[in-house]
Backbone as CSV, one residue per row, in Angstrom:
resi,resn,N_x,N_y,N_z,CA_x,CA_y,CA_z,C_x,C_y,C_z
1,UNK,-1.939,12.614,17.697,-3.245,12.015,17.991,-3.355,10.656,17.312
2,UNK,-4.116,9.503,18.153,-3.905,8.276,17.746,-5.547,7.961,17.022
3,UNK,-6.127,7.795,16.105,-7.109,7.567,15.510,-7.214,5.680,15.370
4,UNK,-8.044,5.501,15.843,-8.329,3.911,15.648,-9.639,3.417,15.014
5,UNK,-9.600,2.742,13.726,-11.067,2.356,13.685,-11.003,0.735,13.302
6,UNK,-12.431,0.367,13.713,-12.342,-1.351,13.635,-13.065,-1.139,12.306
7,UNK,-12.817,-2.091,11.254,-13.786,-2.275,10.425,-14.049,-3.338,9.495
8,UNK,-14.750,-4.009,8.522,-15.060,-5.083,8.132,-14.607,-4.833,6.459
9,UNK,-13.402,-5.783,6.127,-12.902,-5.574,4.555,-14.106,-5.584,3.945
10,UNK,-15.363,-5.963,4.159,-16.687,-6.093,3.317,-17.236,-4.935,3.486
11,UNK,-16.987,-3.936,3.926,-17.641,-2.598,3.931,-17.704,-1.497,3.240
12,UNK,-18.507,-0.471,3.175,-18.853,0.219,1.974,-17.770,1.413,2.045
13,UNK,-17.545,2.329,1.437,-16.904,3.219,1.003,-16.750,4.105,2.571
14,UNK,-16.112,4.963,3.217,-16.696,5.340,4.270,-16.017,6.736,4.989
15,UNK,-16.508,7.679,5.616,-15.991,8.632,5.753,-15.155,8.256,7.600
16,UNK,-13.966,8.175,7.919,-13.614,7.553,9.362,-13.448,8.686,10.124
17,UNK,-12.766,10.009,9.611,-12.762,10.870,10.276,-12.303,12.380,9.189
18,UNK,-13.059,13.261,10.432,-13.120,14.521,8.712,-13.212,15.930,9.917
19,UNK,-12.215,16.942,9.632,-12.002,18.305,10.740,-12.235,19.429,9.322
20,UNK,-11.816,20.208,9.967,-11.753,21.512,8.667,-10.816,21.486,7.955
21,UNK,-9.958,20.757,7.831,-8.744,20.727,7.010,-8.299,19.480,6.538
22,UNK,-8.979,18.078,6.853,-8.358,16.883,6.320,-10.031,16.006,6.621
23,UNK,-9.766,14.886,5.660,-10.494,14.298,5.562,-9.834,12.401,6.170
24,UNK,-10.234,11.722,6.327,-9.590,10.301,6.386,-10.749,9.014,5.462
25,UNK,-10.436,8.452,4.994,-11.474,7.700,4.312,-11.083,5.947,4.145
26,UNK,-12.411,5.489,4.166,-12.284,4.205,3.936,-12.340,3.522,2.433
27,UNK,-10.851,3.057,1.582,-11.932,2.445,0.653,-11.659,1.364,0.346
28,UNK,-12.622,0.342,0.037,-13.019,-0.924,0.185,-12.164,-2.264,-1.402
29,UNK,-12.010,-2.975,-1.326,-11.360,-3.961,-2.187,-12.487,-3.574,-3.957
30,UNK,-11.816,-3.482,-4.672,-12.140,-3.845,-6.401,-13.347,-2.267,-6.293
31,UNK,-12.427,-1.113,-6.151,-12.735,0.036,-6.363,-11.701,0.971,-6.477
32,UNK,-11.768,2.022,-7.308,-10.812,3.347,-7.968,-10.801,4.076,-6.719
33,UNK,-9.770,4.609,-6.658,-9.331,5.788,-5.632,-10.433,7.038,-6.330
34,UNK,-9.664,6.864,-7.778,-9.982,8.865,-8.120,-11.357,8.234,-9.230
35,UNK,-11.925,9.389,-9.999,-13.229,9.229,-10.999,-12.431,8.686,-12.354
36,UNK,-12.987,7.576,-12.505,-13.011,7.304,-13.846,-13.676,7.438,-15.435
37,UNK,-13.589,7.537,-16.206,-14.194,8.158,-17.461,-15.585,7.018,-17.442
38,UNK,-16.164,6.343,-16.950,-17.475,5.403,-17.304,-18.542,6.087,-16.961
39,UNK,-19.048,5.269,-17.096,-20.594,5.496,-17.420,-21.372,5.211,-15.991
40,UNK,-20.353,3.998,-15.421,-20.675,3.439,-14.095,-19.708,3.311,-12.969
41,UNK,-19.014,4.689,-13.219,-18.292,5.373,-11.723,-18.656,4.806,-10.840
42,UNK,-18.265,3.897,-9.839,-18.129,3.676,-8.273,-16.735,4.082,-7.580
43,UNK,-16.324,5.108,-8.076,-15.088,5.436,-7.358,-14.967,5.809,-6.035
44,UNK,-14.217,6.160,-5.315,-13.704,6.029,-3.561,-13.875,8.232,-3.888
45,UNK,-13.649,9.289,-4.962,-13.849,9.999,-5.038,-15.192,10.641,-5.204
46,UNK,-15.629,9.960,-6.564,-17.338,10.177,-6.410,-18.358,9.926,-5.434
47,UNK,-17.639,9.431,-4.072,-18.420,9.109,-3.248,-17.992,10.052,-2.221
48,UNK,-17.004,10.683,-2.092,-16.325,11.672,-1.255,-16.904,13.094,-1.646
49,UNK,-16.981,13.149,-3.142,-17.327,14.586,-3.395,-19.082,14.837,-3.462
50,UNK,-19.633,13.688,-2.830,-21.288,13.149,-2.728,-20.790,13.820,-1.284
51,UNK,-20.062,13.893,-0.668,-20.429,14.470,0.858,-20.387,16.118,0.872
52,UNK,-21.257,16.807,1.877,-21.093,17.813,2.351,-19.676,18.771,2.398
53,UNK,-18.958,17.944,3.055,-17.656,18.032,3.257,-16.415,18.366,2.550
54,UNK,-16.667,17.852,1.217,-15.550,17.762,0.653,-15.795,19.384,-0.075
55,UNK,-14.770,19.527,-0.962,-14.259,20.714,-1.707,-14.229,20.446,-3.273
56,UNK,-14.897,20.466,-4.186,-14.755,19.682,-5.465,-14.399,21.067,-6.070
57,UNK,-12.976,22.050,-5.627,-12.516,22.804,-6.687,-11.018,21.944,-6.485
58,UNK,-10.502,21.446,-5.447,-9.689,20.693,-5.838,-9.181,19.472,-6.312
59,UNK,-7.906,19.379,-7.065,-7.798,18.101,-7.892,-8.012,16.671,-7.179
60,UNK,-8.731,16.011,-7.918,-9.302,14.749,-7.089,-9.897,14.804,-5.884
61,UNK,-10.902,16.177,-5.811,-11.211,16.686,-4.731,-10.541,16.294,-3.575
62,UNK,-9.245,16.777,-3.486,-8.411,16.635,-2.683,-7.662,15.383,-2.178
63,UNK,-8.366,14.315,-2.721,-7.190,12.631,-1.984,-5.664,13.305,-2.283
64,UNK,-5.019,12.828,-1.702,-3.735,12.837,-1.931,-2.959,11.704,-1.927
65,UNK,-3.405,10.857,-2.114,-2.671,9.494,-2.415,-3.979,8.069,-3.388
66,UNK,-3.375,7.707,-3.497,-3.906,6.447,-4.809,-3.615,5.070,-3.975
67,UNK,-4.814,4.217,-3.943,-4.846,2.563,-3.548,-5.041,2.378,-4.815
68,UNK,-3.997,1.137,-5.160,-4.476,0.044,-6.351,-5.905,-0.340,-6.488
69,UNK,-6.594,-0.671,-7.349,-8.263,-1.109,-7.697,-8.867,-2.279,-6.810
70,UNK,-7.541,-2.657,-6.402,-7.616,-4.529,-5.765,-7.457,-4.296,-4.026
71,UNK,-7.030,-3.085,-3.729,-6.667,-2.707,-2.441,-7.625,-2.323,-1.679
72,UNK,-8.012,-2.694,-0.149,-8.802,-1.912,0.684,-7.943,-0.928,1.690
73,UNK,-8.280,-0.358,2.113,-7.490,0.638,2.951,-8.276,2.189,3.741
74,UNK,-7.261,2.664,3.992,-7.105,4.145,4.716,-6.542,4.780,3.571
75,UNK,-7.343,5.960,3.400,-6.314,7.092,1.889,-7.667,8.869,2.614
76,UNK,-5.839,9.291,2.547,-6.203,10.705,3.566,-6.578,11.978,2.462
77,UNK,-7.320,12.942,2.935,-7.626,14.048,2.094,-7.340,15.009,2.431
78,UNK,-7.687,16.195,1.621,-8.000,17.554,2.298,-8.927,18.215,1.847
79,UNK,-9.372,19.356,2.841,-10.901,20.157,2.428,-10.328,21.170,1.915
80,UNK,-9.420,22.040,2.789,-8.799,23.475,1.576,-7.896,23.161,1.037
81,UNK,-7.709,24.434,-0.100,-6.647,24.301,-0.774,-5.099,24.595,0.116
82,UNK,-4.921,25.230,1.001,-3.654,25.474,2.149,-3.239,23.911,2.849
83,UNK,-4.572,23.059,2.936,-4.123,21.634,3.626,-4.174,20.622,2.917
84,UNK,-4.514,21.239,1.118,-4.042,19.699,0.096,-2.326,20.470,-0.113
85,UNK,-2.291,21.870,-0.252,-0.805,21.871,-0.662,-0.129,21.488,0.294
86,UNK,-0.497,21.899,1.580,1.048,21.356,2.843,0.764,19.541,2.513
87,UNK,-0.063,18.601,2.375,-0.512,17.652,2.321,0.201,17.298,1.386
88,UNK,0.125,17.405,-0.085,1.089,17.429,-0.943,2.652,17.479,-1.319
89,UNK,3.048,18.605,-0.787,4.223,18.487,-0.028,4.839,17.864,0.739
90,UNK,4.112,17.401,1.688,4.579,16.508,2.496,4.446,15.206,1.966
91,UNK,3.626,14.655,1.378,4.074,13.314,0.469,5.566,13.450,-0.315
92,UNK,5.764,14.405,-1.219,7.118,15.135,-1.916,8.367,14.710,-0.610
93,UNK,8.262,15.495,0.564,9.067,14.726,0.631,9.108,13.823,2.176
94,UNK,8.541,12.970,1.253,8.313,11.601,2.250,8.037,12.293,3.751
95,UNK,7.018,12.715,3.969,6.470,13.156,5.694,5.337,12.256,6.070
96,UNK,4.696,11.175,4.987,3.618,10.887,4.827,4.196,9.243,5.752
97,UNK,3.738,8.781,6.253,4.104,7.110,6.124,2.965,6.246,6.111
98,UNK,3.190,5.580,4.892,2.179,4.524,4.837,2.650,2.839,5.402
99,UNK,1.642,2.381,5.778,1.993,1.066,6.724,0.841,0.031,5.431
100,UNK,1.698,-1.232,5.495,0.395,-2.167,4.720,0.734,-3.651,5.234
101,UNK,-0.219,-4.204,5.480,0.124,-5.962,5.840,-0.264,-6.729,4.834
102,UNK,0.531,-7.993,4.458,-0.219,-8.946,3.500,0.228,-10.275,3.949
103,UNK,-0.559,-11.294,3.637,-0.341,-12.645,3.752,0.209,-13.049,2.675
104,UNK,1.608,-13.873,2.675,2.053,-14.221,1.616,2.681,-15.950,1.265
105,UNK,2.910,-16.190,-0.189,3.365,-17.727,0.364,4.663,-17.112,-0.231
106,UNK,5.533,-18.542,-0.845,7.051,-18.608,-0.810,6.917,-18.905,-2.565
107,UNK,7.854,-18.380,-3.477,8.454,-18.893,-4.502,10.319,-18.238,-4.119
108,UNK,10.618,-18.535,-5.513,12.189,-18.230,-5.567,12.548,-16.828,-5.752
109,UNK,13.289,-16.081,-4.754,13.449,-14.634,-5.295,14.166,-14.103,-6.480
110,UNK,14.197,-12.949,-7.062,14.993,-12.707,-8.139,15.618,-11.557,-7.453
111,UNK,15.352,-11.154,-6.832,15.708,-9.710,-5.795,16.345,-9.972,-4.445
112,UNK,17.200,-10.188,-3.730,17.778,-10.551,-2.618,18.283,-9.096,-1.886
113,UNK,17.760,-8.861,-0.612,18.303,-8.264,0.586,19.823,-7.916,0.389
114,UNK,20.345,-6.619,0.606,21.745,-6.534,0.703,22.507,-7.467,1.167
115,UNK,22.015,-7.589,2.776,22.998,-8.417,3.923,23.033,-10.108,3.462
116,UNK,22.097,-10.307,2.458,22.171,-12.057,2.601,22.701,-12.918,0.697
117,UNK,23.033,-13.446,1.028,23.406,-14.211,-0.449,21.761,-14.712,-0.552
118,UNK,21.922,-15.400,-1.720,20.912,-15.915,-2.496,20.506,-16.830,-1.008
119,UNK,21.219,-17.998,-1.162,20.916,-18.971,-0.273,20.370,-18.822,1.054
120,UNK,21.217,-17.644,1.642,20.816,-17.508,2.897,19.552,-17.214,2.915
121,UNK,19.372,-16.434,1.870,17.321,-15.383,1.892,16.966,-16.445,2.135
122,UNK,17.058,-17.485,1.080,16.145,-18.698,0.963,15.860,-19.250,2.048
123,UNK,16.690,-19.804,3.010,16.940,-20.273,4.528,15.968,-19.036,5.265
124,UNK,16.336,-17.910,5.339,15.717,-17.171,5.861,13.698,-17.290,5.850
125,UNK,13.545,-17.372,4.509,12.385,-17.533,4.022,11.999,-18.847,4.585
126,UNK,12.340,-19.880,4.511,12.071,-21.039,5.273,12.083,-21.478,6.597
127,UNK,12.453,-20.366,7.248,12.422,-20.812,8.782,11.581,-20.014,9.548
128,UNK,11.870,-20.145,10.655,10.557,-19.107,11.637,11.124,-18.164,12.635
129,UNK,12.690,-17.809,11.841,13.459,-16.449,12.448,12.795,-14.730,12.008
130,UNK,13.148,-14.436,13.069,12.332,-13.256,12.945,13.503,-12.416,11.862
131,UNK,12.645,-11.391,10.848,13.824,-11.053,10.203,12.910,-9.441,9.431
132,UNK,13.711,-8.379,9.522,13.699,-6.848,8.733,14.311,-6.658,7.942
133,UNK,13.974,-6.176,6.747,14.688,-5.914,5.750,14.257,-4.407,5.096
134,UNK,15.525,-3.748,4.476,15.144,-2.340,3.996,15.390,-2.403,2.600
135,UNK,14.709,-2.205,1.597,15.154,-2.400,0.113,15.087,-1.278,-0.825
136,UNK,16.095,-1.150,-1.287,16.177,0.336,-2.072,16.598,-0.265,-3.733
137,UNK,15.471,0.439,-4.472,15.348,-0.371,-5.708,14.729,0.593,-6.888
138,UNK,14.991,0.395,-8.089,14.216,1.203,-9.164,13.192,0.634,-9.751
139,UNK,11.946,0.800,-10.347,11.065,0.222,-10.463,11.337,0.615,-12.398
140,UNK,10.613,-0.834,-12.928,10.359,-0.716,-14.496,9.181,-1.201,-14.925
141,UNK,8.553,-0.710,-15.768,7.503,-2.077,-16.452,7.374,-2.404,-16.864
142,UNK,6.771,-3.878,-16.829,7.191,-5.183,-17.962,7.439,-5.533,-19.094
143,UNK,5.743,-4.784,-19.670,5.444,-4.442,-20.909,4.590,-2.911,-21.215
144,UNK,4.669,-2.749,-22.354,3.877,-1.963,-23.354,2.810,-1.217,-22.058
145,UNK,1.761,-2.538,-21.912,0.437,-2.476,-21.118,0.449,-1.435,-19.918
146,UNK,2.250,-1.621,-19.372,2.262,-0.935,-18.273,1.289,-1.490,-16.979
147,UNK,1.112,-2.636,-17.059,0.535,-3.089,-16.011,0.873,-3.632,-15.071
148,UNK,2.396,-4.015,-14.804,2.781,-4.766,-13.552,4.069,-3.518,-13.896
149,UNK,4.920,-3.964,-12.578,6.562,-3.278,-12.802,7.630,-4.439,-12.200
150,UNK,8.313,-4.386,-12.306,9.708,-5.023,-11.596,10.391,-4.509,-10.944
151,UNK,11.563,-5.413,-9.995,12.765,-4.262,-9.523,13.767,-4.261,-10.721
152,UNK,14.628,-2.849,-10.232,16.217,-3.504,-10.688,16.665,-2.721,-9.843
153,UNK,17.897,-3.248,-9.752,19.159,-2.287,-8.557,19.371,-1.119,-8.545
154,UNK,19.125,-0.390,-7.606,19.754,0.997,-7.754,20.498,1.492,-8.617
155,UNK,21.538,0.210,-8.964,22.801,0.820,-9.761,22.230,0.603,-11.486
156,UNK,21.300,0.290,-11.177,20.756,0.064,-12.712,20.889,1.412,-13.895
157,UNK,21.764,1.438,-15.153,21.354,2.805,-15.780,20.502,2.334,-16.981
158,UNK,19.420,1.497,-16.850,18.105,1.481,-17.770,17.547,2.674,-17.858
159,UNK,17.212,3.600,-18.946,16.852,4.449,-19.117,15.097,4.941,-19.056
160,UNK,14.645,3.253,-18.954,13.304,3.406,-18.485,12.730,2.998,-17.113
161,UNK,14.147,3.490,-16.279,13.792,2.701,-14.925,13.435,4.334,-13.954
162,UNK,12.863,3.772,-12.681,12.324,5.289,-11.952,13.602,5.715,-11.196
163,UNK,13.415,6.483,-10.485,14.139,6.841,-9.583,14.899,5.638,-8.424
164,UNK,15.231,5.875,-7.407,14.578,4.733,-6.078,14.268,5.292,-5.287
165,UNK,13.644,3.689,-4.902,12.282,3.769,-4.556,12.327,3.070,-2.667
166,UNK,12.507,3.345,-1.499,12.640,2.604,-0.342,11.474,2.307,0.125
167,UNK,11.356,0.376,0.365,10.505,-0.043,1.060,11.471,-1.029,2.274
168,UNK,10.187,-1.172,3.920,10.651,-1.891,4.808,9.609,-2.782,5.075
169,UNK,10.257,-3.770,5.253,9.692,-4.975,5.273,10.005,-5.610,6.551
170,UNK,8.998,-6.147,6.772,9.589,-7.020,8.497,8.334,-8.222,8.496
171,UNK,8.862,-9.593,9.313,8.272,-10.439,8.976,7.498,-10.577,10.452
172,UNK,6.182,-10.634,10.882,5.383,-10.299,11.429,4.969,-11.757,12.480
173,UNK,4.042,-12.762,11.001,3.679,-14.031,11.654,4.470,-15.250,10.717
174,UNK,5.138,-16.336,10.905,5.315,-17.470,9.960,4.391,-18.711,10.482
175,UNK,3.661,-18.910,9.242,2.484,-20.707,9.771,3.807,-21.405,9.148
176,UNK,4.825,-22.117,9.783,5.316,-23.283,9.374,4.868,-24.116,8.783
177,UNK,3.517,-24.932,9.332,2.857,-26.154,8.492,2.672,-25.083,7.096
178,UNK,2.352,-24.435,6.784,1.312,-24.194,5.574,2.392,-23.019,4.956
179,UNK,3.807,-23.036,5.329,4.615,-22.047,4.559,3.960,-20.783,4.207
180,UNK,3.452,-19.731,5.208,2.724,-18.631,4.482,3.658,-17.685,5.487
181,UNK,3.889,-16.446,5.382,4.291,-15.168,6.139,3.437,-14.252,5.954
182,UNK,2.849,-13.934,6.936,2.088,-12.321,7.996,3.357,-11.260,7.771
183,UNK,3.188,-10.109,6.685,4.270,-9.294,6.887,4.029,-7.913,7.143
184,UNK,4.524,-6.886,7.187,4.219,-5.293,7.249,5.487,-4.539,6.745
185,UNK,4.862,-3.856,5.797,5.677,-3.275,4.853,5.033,-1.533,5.251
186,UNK,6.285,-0.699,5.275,6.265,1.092,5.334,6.807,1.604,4.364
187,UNK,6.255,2.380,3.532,6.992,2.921,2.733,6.474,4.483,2.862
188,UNK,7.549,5.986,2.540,6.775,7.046,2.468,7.058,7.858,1.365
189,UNK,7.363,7.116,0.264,7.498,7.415,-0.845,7.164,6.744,-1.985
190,UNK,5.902,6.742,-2.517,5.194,5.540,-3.537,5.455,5.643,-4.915
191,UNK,5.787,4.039,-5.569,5.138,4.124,-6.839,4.762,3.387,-7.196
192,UNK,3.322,3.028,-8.140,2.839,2.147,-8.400,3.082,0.362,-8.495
193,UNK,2.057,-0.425,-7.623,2.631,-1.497,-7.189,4.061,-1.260,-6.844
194,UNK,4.403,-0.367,-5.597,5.803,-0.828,-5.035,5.579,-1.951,-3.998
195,UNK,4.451,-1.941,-3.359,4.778,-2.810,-2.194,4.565,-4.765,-2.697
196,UNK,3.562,-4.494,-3.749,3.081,-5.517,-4.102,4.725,-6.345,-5.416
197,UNK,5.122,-5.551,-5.666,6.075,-6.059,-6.564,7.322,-6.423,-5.975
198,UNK,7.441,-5.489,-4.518,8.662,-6.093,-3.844,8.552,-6.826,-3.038
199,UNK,7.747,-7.598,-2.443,7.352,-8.410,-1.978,7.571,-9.750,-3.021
200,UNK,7.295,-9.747,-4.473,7.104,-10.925,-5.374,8.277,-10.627,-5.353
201,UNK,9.267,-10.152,-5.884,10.593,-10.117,-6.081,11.911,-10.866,-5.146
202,UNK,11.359,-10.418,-3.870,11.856,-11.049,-2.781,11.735,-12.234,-2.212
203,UNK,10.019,-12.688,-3.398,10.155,-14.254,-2.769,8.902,-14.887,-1.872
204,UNK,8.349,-13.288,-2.270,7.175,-13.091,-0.998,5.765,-12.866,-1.856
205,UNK,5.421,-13.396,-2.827,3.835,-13.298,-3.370,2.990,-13.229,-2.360
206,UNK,1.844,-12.412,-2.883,0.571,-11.980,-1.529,-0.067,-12.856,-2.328
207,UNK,-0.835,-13.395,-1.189,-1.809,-14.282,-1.625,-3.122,-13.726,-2.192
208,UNK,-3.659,-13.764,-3.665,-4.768,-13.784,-4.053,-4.431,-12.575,-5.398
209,UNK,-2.887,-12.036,-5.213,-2.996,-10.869,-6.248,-2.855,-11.639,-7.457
210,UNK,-3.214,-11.359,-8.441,-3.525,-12.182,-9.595,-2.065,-11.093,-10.539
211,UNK,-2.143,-10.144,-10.217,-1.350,-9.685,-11.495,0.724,-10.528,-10.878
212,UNK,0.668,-10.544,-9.865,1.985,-10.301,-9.131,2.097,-12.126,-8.404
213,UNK,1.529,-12.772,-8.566,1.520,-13.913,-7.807,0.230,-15.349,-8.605
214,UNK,0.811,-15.320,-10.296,0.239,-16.337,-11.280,-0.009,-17.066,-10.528
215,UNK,1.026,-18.222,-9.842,1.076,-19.702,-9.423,0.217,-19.694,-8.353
216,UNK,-0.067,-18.536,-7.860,-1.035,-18.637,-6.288,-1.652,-19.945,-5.775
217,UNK,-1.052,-20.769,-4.781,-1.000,-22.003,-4.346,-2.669,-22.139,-3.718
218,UNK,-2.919,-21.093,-2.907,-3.922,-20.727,-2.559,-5.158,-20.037,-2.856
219,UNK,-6.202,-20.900,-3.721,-6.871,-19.697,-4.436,-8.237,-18.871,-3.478
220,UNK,-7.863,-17.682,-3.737,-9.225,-16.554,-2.865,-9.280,-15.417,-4.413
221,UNK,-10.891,-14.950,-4.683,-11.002,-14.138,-5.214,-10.373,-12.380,-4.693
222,UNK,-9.735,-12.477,-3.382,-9.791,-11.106,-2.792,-8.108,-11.169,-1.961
223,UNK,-7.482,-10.490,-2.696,-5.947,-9.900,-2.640,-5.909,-10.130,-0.756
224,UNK,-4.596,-10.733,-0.207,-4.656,-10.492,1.151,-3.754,-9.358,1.075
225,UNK,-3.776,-8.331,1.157,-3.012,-7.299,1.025,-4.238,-5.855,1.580
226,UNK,-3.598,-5.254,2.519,-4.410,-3.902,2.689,-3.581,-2.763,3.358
227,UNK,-3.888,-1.664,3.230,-3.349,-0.551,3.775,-4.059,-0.050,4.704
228,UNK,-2.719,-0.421,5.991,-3.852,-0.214,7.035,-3.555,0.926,8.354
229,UNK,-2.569,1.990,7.410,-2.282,2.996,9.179,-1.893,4.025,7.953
230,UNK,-2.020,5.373,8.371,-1.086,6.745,7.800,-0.768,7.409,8.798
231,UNK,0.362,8.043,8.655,0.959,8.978,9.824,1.787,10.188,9.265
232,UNK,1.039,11.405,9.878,1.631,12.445,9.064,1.249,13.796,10.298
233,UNK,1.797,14.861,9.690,1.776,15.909,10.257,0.164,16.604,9.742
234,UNK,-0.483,16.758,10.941,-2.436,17.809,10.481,-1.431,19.449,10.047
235,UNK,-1.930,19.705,8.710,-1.830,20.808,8.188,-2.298,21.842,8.554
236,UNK,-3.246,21.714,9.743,-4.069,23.042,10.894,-3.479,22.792,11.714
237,UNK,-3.642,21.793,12.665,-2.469,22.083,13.442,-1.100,21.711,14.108
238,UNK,-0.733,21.146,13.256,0.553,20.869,12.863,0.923,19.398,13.894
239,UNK,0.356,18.659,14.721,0.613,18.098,15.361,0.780,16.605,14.530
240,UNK,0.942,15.459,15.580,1.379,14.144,14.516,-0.264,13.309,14.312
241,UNK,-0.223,12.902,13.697,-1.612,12.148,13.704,-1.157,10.658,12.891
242,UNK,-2.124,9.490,13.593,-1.645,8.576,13.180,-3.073,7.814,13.088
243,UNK,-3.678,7.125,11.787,-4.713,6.801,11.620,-4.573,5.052,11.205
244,UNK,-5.259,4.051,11.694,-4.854,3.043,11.893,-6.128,2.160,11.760
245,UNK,-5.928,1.315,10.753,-7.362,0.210,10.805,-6.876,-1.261,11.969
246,UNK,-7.604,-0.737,12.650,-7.299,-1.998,13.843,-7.436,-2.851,14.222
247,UNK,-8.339,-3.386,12.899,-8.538,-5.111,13.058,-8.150,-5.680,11.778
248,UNK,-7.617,-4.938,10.872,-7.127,-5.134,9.715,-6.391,-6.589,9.498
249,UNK,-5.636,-7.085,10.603,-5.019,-8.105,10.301,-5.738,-9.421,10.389
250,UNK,-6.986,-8.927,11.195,-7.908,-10.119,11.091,-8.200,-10.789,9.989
251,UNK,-8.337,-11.985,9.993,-8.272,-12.773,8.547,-7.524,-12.973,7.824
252,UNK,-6.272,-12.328,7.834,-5.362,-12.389,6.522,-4.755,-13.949,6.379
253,UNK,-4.218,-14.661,8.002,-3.813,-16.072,7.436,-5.010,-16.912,7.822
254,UNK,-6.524,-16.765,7.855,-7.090,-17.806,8.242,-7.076,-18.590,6.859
């Protein structure tokens, strides 16, 4: 089943679609997925478990996935406990696929594509050839703070590095005059800032993220980066479902 909704990055928290067994939700830029310890909770959960609907005996009353604080998006739920565990599981092992677009400009990569030397990326990055890339990488973080991460190579044996981690990347729109790339990145296996860090790594800063893209040529208070489709198997009835924000790309290179 194909789920489509239009909607406005300026919009409030929002329920898109909700059966007896899954929930789908909207949540909006410079807000928490799950409840935070304050005083002045606006989380994407406390507003979920404010509905009828939801189930608040399970964990994070059921979300099963996490948007960064800076992210707007699609992030899927469940109402019982039988359709957060198959739900769960199926994130485990990668059944879930998440889709995200961002507008990005150009610096120098530190991370290069299997198939291309240094130089070539670069060329690549500079022209207006259409080009996919699949990147399989371990993630670390920077500092102490734990607030950004890096790549390193698969073959890396840093003892504080993750597992790997596969993201796909494909280059969507290029503005020549104004050097920016329209991209879409899938990944169905997450970890914190993966999409946003491999993207900087590669050469590809999103425009407006402040933690991942200092030099930002272009200044906007609001990340061009969003998550905008999930596709997974309904835990009732088992069929494919694919949930999709459909005007999402609107705005990203104006």
């Amino acid at each position: 089943m194909q789920l489509k909704f239009k909607l406005d990055r300026d919009k409030e928290p929002s329920i898109l679609y909700h059966d007896d067994d899954i929930v789908v939700l909207y949540k909006p830029h410079e807000m928490h997925t799950v409840m935070q310890s304050t005083e002045n909770d606006k989380s994407l959960e406390l507003f979920w478990r404010s509905s009828q609907f939801s189930n608040k005996n399970l964990p994070d009353t059921g979300l099963v996935q996490r948007l960064d604080y800076v992210t707007a998006g699609v992030i899927l739920g469940a109402c019982t406990q039988e359709s957060y565990d198959y739900l769960v599981e199926s994130s485990k092992n990668m059944r879930i696929k998440k889709e995200y677009i961002a507008a990005c400009e150009y610096i120098d990569p530190y991370f290069i594509p299997e198939k291309y030397t240094l130089q070539e990326w670069r060329d690549v990055l500079r022209s207006n050839r259409q080009w996919s890339v699949c990147l399989e990488a371990r993630f670390v973080y920077r500092e102490r703070g734990r607030t950004s991460v890096r790549l390193l190579p698969v073959s890396s044996r840093s003892k504080h590095a993750s597992l790997p981690y596969r993201t796909e990347i494909s280059l969507v729109q290029y503005d020549q005059r104004r050097a920016l790339h329209l991209v879409r990145a899938i990944i169905t296996k997450g970890y914190r800032h993966q999409v946003r860090a491999t993207l900087q790594a590669i050469g590809l800063p999103i425009i407006g993220d402040k933690l991942y893209n200092n030099a930002c040529q272009i200044e906007d208070s609001v990340i061009h980066f969003r998550a905008v489709s999930l596709s997974f198997l309904h835990p009732g009835n088992r069929s494919w479902y694919e949930c999709t924000w459909s005007n999402a790309w609107s705005g990203l290179l104006a």
